[in-house]
N, C-alpha and C positions, 0 to 999 in steps of 0.2 A: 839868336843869342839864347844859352839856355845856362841856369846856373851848375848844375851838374848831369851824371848819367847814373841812372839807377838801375841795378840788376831785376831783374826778373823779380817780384814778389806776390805771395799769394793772400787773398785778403780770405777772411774766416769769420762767416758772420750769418747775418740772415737778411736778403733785401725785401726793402718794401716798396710800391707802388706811389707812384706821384703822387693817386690817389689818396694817400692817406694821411697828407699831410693836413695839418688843423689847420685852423680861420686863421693864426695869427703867421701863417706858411712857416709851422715848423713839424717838426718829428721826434716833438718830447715823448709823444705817449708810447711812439713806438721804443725811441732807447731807454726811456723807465722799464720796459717789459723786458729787455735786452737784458738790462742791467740786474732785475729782478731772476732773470732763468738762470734755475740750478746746473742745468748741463754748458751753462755758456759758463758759469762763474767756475765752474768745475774745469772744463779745457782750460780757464787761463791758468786758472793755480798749478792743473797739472805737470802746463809745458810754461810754469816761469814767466806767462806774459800777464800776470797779473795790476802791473801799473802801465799798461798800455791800452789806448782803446783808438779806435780810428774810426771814422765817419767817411764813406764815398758816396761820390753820385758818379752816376754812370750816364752819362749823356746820350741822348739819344733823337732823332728831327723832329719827333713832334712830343715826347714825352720824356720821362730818366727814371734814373729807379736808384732809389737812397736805401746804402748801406752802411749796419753798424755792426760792428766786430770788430777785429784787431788784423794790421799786415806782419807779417812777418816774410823772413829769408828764408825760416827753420821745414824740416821736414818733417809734419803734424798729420795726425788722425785727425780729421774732421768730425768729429762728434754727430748723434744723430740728432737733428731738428735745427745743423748750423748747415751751411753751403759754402763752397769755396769757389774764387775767381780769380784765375791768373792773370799779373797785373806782366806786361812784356819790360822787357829791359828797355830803356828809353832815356832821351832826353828830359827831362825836367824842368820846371823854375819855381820857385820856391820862395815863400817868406816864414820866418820865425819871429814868434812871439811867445808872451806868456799866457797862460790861460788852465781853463780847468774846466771838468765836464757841463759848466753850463753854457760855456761855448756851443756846444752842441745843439742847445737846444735855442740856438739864437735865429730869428728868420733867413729863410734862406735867401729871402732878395731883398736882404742888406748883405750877408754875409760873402756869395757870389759876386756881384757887379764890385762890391769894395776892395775882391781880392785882384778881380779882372782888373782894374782900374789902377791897382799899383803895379800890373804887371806892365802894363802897357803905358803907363809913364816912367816904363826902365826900359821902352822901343821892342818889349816884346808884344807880336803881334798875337791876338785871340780872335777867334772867328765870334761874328755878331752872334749866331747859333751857334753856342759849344758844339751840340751834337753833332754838326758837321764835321768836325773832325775826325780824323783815322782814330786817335788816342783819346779819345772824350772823356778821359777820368779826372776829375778833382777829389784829392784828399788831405783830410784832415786828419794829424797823429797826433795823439796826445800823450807825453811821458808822466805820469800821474805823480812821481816822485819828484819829478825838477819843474813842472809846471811848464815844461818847454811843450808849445803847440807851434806843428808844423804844417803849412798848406800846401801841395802840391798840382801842379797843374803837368801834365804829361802834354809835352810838344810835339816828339816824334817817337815813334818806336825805332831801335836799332836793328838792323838786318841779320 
């Protein structure tokens, strides 16, 4: 079961390490820095993505690596001191909610297990380790003008 199919999208950001996550397991300090860099605040303005921002983890078997920047469709210069990760067209499941960027900085195991857990009382299945999966991405968009925050969880990739 998956609620939609998403095209190909590229995520635009900078990842950080498990490692760097604080005592209380989150990644304030790192998206305060995020939010703070001129060349990141400079790409959104440039290319119009300025009320968006997106948060992934990248799942992996024994560790993950959390990203902050923005996805987009669009066809972007990556700026230097950001990295880019193509996300594949795929199956999806998804929740929306409202929210705003201090979502972001919410711990991540509440914010994980709470999303897994409504997925999987909608019969979608989640591996006990994300990372085991082909698609180990979870993400989080945030539209900064509608307050609409969206989760994503990638099921399958499309062939």
């Amino acid at each position: 079961m998956a609620d939609k199919k998403l095209q190909s999208l590229t995520f635009i950001g900078r990842p950080f390490p498990d490692g760097m996550m604080d005592a209380q397991r989150t990644f304030s300090k790192s998206n305060l820095e995020m939010e703070k860099d001129e060349n990141f605040q400079k790409f959104l303005k440039d290319n119009n993505l300025a009320d968006h921002r997106t948060v992934m983890i990248d799942f992996g078997p024994d560790h993950f690596m959390y990203w902050y920047g923005i996805v987009t469709d669009q066809k972007v210069e990556v700026p230097k001191g950001l990295m880019k990760f193509v996300l594949p067209e795929a199956e999806v499941a998804q929740e929306e909610s409202n929210g705003n960027l201090t979502n972001f900085n919410l711990p991540l195991n509440y914010i994980v297990p709470t999303f897994f857990k409504a997925l999987t009382d909608r019969g979608i299945e989640v591996y006990e380790n994300p990372g085991d999966s082909e698609t180990p991405y979870f993400l989080q968009d945030l539209n900064l003008t509608t307050k609409k925050l969206v989760q994503t969880w990638y099921l399958k990739a499309s062939k």
